[in-house]
Backbone as ProteinMPNN parsed JSONL, in Angstrom:
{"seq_chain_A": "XXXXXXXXXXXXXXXXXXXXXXXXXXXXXXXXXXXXXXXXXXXXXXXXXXXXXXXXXXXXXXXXXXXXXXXXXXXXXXXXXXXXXXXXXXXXXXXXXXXXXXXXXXXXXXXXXXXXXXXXXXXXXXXXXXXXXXXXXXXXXXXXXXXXXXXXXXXXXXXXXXXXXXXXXX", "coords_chain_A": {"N_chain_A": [[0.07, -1.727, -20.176], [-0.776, -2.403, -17.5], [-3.174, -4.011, -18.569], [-2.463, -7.207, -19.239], [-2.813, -7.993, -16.037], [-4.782, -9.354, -13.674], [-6.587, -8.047, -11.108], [-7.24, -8.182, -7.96], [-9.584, -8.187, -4.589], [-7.741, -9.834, -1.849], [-8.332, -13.403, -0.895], [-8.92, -15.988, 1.564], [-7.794, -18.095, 0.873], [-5.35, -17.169, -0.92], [-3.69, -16.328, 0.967], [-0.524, -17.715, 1.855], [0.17, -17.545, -0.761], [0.54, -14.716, -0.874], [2.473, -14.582, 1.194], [4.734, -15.802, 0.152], [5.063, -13.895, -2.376], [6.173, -11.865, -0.83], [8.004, -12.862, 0.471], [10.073, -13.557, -1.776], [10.16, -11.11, -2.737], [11.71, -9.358, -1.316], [14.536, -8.818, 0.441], [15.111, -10.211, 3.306], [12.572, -11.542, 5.303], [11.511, -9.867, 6.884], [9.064, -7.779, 5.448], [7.098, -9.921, 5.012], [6.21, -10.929, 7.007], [5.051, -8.378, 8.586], [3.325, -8.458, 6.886], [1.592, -9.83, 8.179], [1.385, -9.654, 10.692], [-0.349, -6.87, 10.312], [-2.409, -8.065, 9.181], [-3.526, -9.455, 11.316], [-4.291, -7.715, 12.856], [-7.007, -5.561, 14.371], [-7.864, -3.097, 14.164], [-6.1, -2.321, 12.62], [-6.192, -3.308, 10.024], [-8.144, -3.745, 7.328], [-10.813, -5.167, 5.929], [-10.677, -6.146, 2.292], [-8.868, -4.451, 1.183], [-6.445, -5.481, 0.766], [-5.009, -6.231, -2.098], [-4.629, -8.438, -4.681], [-2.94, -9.022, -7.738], [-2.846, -10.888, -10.129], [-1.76, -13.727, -12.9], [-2.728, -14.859, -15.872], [-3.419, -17.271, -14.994], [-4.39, -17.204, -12.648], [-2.983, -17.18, -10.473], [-1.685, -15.629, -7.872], [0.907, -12.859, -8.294], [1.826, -10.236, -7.9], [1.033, -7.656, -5.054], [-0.332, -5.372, -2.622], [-1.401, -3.893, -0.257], [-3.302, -1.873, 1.673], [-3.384, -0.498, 4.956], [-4.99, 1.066, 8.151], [-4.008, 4.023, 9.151], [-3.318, 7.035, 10.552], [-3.284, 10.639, 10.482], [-2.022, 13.149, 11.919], [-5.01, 13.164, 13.801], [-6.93, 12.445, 11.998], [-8.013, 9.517, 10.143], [-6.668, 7.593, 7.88], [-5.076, 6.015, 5.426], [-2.071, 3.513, 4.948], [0.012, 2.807, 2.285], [1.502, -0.152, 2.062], [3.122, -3.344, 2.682], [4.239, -3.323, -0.358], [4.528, -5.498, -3.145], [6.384, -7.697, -5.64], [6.27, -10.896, -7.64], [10.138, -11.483, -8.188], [10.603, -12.999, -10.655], [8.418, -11.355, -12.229], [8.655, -8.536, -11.952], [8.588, -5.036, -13.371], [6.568, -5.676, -15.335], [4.072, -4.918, -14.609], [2.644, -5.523, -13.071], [3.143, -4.502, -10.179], [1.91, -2.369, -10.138], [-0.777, -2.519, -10.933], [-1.946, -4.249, -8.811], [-1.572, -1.863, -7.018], [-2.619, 0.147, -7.923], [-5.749, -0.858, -7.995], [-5.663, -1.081, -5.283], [-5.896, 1.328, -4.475], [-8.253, 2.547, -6.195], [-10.261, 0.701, -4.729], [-9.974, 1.524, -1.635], [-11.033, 3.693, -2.49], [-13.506, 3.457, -3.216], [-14.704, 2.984, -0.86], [-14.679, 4.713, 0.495], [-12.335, 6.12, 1.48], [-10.343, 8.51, 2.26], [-7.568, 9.749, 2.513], [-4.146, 8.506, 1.394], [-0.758, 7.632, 2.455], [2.477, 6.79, 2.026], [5.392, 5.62, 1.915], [7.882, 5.371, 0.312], [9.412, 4.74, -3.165], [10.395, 7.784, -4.663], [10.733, 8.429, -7.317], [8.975, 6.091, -8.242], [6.376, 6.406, -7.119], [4.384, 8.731, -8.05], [3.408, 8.43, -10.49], [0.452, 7.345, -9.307], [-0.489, 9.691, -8.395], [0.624, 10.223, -6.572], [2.03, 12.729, -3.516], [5.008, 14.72, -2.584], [5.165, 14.411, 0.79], [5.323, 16.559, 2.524], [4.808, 19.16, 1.692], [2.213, 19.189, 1.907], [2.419, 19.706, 4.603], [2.794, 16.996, 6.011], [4.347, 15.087, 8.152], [6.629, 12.195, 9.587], [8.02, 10.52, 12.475], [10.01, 9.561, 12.513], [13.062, 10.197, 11.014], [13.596, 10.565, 7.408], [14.133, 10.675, 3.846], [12.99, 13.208, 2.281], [11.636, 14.014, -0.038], [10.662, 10.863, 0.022], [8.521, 10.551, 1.617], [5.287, 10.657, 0.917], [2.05, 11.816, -0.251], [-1.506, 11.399, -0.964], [-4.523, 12.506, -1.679], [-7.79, 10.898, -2.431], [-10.067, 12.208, -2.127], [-11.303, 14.867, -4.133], [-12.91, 16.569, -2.519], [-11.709, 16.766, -0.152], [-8.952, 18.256, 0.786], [-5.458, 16.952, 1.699], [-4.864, 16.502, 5.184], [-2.723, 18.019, 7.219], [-0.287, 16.807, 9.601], [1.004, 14.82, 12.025], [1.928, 11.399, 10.454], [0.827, 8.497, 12.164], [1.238, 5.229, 12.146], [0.083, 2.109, 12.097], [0.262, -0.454, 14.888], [2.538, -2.633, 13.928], [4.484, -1.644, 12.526], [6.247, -0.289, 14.244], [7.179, 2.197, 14.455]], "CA_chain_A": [[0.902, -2.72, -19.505], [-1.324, -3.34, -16.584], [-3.928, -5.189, -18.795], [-2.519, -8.257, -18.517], [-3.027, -8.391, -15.279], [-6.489, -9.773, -13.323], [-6.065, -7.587, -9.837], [-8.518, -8.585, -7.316], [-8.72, -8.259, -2.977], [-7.063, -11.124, -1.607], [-8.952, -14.504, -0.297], [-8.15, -16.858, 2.435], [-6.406, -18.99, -0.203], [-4.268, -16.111, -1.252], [-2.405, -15.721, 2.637], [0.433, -18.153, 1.32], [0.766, -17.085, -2.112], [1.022, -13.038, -0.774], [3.843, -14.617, 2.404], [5.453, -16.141, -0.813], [5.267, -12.814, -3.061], [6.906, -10.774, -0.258], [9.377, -13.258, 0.626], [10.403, -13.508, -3.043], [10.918, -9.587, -3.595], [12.355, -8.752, -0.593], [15.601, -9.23, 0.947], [14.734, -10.659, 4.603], [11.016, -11.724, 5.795], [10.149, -8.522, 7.183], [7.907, -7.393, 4.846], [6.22, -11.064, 4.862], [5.986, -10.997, 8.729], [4.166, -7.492, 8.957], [1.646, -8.292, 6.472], [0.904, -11.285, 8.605], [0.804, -8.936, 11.922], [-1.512, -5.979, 10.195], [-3.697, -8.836, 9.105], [-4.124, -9.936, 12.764], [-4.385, -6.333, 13.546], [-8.382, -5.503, 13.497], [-7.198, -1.708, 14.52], [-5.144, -1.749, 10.774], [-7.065, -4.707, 8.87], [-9.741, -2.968, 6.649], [-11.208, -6.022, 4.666], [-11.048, -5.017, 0.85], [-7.78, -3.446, 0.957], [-5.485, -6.337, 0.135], [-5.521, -6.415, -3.371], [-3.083, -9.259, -5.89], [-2.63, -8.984, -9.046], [-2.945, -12.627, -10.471], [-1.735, -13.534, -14.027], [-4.037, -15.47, -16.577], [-3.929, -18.984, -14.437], [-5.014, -16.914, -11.292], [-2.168, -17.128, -9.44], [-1.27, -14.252, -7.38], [2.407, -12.289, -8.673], [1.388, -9.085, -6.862], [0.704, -7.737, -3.821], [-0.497, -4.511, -2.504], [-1.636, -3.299, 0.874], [-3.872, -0.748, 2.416], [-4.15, -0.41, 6.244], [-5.216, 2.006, 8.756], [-3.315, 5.213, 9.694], [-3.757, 8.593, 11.139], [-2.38, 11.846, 10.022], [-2.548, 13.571, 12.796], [-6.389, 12.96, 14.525], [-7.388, 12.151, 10.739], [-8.271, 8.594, 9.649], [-6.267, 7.655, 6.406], [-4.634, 4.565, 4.906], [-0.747, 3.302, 4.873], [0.261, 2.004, 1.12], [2.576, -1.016, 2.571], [4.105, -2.832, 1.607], [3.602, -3.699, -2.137], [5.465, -6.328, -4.081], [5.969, -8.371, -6.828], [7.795, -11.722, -7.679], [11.274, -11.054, -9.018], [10.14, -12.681, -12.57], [7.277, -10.374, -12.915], [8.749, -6.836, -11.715], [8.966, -4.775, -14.098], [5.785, -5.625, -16.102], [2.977, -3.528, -14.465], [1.834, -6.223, -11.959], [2.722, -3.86, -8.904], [1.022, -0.889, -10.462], [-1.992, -3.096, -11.023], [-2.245, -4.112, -7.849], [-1.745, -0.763, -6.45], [-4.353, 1.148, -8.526], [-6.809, -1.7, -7.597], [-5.888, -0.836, -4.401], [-6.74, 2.728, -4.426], [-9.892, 2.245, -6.461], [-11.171, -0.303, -3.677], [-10.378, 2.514, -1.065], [-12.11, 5.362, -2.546], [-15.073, 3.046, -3.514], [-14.919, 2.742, 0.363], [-15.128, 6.314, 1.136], [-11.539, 6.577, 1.919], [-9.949, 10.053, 1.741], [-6.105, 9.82, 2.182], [-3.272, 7.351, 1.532], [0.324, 7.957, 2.519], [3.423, 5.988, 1.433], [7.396, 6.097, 2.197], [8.968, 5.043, -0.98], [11.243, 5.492, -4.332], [9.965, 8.989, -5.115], [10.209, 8.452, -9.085], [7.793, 5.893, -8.885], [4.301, 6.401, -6.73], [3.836, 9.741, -8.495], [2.597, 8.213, -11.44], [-0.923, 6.87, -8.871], [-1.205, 10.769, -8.142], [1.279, 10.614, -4.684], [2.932, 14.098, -3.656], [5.638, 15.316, -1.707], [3.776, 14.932, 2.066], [5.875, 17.423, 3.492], [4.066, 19.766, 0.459], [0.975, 18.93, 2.748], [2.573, 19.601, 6.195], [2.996, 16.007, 6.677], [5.974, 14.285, 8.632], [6.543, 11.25, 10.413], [8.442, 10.677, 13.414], [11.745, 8.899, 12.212], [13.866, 10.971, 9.695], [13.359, 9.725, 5.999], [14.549, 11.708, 3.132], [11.851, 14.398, 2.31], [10.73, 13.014, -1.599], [10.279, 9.562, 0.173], [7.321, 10.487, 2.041], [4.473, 11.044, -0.238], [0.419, 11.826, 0.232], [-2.551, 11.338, -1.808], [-6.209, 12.338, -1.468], [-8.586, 10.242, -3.073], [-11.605, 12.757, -2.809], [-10.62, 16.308, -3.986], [-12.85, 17.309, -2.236], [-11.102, 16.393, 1.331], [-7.598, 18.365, 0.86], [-4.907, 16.169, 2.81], [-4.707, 17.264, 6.438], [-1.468, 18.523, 7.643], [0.343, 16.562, 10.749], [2.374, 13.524, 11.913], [1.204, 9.833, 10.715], [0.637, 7.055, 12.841], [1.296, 3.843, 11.845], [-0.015, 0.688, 13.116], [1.606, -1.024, 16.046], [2.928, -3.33, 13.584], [5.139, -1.16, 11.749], [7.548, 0.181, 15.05], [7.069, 3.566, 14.531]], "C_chain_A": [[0.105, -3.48, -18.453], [-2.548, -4.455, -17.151], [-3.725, -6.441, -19.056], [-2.463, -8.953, -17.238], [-4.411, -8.169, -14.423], [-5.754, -9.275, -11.688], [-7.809, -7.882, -9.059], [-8.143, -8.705, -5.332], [-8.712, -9.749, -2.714], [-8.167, -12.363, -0.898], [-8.12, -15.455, 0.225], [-7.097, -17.876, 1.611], [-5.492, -18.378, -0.77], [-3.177, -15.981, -0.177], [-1.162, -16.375, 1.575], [0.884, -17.524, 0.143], [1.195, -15.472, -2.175], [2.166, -13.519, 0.176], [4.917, -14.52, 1.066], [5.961, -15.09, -1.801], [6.154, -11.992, -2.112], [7.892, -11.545, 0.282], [10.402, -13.765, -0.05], [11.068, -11.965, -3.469], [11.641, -9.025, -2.649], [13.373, -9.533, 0.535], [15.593, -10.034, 2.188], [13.068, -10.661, 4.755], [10.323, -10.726, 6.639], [9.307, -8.156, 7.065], [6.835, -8.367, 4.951], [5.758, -11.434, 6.666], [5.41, -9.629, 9.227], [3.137, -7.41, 8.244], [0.825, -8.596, 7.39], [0.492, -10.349, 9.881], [-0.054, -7.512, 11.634], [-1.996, -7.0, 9.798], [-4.562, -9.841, 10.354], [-4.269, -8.818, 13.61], [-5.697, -5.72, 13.507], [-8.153, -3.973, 13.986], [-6.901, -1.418, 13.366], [-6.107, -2.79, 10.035], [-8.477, -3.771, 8.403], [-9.724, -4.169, 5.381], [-11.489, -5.304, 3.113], [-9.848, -4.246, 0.46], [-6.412, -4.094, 0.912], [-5.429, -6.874, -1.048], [-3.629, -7.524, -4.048], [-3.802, -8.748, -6.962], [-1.953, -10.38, -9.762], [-2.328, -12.176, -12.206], [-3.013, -14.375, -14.739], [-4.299, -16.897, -16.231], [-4.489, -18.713, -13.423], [-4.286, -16.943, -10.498], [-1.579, -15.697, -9.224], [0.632, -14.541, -7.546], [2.341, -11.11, -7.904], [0.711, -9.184, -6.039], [0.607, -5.875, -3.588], [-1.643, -3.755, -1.461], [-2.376, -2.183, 1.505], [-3.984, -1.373, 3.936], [-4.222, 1.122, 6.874], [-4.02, 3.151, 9.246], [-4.179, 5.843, 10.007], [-2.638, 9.619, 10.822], [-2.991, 12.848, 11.031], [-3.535, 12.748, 13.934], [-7.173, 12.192, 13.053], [-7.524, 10.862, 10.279], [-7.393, 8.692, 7.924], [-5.664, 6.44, 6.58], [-2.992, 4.509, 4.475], [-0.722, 2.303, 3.51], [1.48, 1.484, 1.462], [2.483, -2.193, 3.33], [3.493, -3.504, 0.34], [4.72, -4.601, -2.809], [4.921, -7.483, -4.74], [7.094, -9.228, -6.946], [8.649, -10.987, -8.325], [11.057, -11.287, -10.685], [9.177, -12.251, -13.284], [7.378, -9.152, -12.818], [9.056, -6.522, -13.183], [7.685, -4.678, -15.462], [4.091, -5.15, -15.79], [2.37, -4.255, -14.089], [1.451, -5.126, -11.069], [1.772, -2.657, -9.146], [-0.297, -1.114, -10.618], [-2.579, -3.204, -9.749], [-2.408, -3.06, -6.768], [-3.208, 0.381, -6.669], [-5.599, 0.477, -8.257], [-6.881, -1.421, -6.208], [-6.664, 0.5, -4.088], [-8.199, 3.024, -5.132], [-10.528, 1.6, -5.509], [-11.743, 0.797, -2.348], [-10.919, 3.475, -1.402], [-13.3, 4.849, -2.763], [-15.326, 3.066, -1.773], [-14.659, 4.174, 1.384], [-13.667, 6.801, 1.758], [-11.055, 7.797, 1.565], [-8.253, 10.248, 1.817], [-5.512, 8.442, 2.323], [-1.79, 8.04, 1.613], [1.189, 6.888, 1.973], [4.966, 6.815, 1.817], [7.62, 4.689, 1.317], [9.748, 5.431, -1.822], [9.74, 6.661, -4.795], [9.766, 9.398, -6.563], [8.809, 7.142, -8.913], [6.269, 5.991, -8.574], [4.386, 7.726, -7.443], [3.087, 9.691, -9.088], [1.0, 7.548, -10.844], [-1.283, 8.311, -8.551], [-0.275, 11.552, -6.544], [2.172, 11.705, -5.14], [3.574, 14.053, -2.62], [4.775, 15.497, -0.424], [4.306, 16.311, 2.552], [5.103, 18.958, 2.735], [3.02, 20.156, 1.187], [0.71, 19.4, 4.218], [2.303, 18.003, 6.898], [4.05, 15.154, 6.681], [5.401, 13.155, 9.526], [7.694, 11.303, 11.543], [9.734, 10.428, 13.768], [12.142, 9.833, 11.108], [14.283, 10.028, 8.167], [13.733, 10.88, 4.721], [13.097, 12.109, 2.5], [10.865, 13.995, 0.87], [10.221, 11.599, -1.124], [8.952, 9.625, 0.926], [6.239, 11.475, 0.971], [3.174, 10.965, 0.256], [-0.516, 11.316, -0.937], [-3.79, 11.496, -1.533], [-6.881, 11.884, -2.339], [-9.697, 10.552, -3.137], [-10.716, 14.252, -2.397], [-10.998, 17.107, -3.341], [-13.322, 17.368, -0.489], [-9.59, 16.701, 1.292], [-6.728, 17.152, 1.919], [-4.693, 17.453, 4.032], [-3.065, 17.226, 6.876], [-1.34, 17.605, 9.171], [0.904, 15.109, 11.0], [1.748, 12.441, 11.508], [1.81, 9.077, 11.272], [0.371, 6.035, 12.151], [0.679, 3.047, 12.577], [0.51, 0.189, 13.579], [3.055, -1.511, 14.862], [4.491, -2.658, 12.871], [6.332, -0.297, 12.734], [7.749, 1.223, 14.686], [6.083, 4.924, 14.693]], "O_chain_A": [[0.118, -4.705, -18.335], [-2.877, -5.459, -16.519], [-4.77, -7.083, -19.165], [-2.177, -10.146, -17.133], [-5.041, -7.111, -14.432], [-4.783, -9.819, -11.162], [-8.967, -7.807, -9.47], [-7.095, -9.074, -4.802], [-9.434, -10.622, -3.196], [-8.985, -11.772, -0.192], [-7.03, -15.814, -0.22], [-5.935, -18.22, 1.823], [-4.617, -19.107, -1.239], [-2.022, -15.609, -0.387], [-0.826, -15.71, 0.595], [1.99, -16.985, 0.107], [1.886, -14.961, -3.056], [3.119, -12.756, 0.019], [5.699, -13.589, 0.87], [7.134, -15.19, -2.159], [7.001, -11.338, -2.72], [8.851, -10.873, 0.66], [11.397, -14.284, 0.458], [12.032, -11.698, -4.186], [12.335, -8.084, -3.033], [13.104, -10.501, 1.246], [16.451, -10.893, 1.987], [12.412, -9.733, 4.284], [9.15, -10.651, 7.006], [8.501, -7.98, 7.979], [5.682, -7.937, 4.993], [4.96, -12.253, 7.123], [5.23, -9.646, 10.444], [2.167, -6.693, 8.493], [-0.27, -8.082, 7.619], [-0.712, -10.269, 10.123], [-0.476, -6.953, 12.646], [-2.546, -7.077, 10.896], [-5.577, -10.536, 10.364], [-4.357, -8.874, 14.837], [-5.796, -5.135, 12.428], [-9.197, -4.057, 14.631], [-7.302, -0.358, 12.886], [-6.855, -2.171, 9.279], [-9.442, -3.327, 9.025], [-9.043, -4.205, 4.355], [-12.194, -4.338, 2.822], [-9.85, -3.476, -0.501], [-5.377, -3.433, 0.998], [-5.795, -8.045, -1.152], [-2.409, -7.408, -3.936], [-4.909, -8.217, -7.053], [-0.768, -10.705, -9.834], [-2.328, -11.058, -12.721], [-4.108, -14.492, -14.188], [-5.08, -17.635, -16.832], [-5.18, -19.601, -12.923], [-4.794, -16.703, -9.403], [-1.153, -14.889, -10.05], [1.364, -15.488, -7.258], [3.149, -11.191, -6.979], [-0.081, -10.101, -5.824], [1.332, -5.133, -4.25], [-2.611, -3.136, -1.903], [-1.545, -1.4, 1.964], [-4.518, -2.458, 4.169], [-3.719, 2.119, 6.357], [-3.05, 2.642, 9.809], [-5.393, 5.65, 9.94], [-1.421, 9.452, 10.893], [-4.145, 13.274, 11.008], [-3.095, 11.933, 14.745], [-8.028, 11.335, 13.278], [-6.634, 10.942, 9.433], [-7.503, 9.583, 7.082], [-5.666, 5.829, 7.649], [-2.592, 5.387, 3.71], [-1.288, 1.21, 3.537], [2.501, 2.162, 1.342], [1.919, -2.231, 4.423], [2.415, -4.086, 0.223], [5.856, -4.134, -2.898], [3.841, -8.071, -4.675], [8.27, -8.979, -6.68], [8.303, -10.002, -8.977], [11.183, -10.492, -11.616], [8.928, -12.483, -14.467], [6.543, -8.426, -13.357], [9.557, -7.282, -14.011], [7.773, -3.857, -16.375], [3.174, -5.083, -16.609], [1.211, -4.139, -14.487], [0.311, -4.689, -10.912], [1.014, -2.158, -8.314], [-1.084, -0.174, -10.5], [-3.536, -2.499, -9.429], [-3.157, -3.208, -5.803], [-4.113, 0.965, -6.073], [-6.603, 1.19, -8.27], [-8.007, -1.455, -5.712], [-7.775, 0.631, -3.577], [-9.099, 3.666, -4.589], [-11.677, 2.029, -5.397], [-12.898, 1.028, -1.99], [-11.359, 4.241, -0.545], [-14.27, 5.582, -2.575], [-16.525, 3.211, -1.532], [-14.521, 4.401, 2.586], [-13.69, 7.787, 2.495], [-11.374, 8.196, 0.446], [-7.777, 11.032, 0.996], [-5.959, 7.503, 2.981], [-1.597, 8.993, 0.858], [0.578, 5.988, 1.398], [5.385, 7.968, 1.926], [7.55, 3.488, 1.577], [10.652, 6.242, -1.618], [8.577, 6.402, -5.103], [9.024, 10.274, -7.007], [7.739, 7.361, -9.481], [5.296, 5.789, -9.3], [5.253, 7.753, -6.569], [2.063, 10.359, -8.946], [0.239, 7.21, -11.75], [-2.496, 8.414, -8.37], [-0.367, 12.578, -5.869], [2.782, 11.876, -6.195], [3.093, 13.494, -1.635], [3.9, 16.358, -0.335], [3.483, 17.12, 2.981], [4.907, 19.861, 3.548], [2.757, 21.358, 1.233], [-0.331, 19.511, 4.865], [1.77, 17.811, 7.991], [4.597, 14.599, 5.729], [4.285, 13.063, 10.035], [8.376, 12.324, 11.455], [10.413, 10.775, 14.734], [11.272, 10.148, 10.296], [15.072, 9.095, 8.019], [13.455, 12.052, 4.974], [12.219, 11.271, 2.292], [9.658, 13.755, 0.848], [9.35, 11.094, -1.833], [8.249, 8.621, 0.813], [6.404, 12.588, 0.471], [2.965, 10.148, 1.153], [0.056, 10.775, -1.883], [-4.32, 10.493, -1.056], [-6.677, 12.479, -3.397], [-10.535, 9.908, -3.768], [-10.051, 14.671, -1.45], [-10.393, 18.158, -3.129], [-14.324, 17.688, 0.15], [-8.821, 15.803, 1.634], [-7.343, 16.557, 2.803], [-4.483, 18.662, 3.942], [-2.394, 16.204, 6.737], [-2.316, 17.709, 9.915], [1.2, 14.374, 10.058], [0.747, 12.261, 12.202], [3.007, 8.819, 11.143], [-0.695, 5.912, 11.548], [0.689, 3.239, 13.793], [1.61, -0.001, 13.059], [4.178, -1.007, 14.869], [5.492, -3.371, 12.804], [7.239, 0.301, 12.154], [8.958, 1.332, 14.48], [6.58, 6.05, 14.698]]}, "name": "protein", "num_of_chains": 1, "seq": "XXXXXXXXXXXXXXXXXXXXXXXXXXXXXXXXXXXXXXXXXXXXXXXXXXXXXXXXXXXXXXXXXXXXXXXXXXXXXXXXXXXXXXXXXXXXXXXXXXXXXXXXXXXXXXXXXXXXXXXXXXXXXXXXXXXXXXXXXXXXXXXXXXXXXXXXXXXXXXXXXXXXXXXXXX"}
């Protein structure tokens, strides 16, 4: 499914066309107003870790996010947020763009990624139960919605609370 889609990290001519993707899939401009403040965040901004997922004219349909966290004292990466226009969900854009994401970070020596989402679907990139891990966050979220992932096996995930970037109010 994902090979029709060309996933690649984002370029200055991409900003608009990722505001546009997240203010297309999601209900209110939230999501499209905290990309914009982790990408003015050089604390969360790790160049390389904004990956689209273009179709075959090059235009970005996906969208898919890495920035900085902490689990605990631990350096690791927040998967958020991720989306896809409304007339492309469904056809293995976001999953493109996601797995491009996580390939980019482990080529970049990263070692964990967290996520608070729908619990049927990050499993299928490798994400587990954090709480599995000994890892919670600080607001109450139902327990399958927070999920981990290590991206080198051999850096178990570290057990303790993640920190978000300012941007994210928690």
């Amino acid at each position: 499914m994902d090979n029709k889609w060309f996933s690649r990290a984002e370029t200055s001519a991409d900003i608009p066309a990722i505001r546009d993707i997240n203010l297309a899939a999601f209900p209110t401009p939230a999501e499209a107003d905290l990309v914009d403040s982790l990408r003015a965040d050089p604390t969360a901004w790790i160049e390389g870790l904004s990956l689209v997922a273009a179709d075959e004219t090059g235009r970005p349909v996906g969208h898919a996010l890495l920035t900085r966290c902490h689990i605990g004292t631990t350096p690791a990466l927040c998967l958020a947020p991720c989306a896809v226009r409304p007339e492309h969900q469904r056809t293995g854009a976001g999953s493109a763009a996601i797995r491009a994401a996580l390939g980019a970070a482990r080529s970049l020596g990263e070692r964990h990624v967290v996520v608070l989402g729908h619990p049927a679907y990050y499993p299928r990139f490798g994400f587990t139960r954090a709480s599995d891990h000994g890892i919670s966050l600080t607001i109450d979220v139902p327990d399958d919605a927070l999920m981990a992932l290590s991206l080198d096996t051999r850096h178990p995930l570290p057990g303790g609370t993640v920190h978000y970037a300012a941007a994210f109010g928690i």
